[in-house]
N, C-alpha and C positions, 0 to 999 in steps of 0.2 A: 504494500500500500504506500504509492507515492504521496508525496505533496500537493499535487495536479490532481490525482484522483477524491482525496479525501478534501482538497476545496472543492470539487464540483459535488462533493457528497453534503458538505456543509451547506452549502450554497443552495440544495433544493431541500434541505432541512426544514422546519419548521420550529419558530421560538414555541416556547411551556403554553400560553394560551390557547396559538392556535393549533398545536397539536392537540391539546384537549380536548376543543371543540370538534373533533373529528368524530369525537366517540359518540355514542347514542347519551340518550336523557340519562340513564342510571351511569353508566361506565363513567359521564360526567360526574356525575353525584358524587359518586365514591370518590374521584380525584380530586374533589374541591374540599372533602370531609376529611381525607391524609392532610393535603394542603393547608386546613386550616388548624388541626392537630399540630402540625409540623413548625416549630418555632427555636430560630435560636437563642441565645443568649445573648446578651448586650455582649458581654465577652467576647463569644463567638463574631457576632457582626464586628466588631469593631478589628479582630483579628484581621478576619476577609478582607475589611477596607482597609489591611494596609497591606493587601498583593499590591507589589510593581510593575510587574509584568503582566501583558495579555495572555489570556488564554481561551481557549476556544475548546467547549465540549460539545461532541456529538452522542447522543446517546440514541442506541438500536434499540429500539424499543415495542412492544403492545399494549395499545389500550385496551386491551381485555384481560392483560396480562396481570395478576395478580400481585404477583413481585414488584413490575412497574407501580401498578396503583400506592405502593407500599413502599416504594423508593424514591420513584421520578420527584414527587413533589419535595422532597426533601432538598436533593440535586435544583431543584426550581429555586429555594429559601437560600439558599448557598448563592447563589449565582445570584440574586437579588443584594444580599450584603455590597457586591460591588460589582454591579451592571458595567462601567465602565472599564473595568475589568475583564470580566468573566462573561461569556458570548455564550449561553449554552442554546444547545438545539436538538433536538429528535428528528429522530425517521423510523415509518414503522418497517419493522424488520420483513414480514413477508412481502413488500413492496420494492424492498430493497436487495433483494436475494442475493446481487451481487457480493454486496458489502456484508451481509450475515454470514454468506457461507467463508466470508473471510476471518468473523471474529467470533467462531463456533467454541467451544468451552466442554472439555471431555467429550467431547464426538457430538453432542448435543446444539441445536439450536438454543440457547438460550436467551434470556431478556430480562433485567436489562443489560446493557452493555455499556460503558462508557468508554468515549475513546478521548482520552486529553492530546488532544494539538496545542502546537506553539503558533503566534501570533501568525507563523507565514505556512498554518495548517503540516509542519512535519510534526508527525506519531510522536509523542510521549511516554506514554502510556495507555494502558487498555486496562479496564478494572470492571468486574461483574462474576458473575450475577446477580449474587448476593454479596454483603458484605462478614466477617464473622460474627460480628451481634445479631445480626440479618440470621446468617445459619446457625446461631446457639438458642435465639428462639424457637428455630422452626424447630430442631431437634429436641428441644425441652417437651416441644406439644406431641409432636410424631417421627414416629422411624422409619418411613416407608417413601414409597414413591408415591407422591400426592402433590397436589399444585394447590398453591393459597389462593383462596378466590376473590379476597381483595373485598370482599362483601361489610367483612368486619375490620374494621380500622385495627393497628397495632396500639398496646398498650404503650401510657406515654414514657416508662422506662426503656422500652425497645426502641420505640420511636428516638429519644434522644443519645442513648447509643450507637443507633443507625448512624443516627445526623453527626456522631462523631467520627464513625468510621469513616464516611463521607467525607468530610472536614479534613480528617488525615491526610486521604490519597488529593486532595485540592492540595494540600497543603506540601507535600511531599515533590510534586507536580510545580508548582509554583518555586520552592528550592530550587528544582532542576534547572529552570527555566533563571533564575536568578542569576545561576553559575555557570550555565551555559557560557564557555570562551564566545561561542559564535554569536550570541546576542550580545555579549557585554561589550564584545568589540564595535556589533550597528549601533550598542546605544550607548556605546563611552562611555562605560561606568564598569 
């Protein structure tokens, strides 16, 4: 996955709203009721706003998807801390087959997906499906092959674990991007 290819994947992306609105009445519902669950910390936001660097997330995603329902808007609260910053976007993953069967996860289709680009769209990172608070919940509840249906919002200890795990890999990603020789040299610092 080049540079060229993952902007033209950004580029018919869709930002958090109006991928939202794609989905039916209820598939909304549920996204707005994570979304509005989902909060960070003065801490937190104030952390965000001081990324220096752009970054650019694409996340493979479904809005049927369960997991999404249960993640994306999180990834939404994050990217809100500092919009000027932080560029995030979605595409639904059957839509996009090309680029799904490129960021498949133990042989599996999975969703969601994040892909962290740098400001000029090169690969940073890839990070999904879940996060480990993400999958220490699911295995507290069940052991099996089951898919979350996203119907029932996550408890807000999960939920703000999530939103750290989340927080991390921004955060981890935005380092890179810091130290990067090849950026520090375009941006003289």
């Amino acid at each position: 996955m080049n540079a060229s290819y993952l902007a033209d994947k950004f580029a018919t992306a869709l930002p958090y709203d109006r991928y939202v609105q794609t989905g039916t009445d209820e598939q909304q519902r549920r996204w707005r009721q994570v979304y509005e669950l989902a909060q960070l910390t003065d801490a937190q936001k104030q952390f965000v706003a001081g990324f220096g660097r752009d970054m650019k997330v694409l996340i493979v995603s479904g809005i049927w998807c369960g997991d999404c329902v249960q993640q994306c808007p999180l990834l939404s609260r994050i990217a809100e801390a500092n919009a000027a910053r932080i560029d995030l976007r979605l595409l639904d993953r059957d839509e996009h087959r090309d680029l799904a069967d490129k960021v498949r996860i133990n042989g599996g289709d999975r969703v969601p997906v994040a892909l962290f680009l740098a400001e000029d769209h090169e690969l940073c990172a890839v990070f999904g499906d879940r996060t480990l608070n993400r999958y220490r919940a699911l295995a507290a509840r069940q052991l099996g092959p089951s898919c979350p249906t996203g119907i029932v919002a996550p408890g807000a200890e999960e939920l703000s674990a999530t939103i750290q795990d989340w927080l991390n890999e921004f955060e981890r990603v935005q380092l890179m991007l810091r130290l990067s020789a090849r950026l520090r040299q375009k941006h003289g610092d």
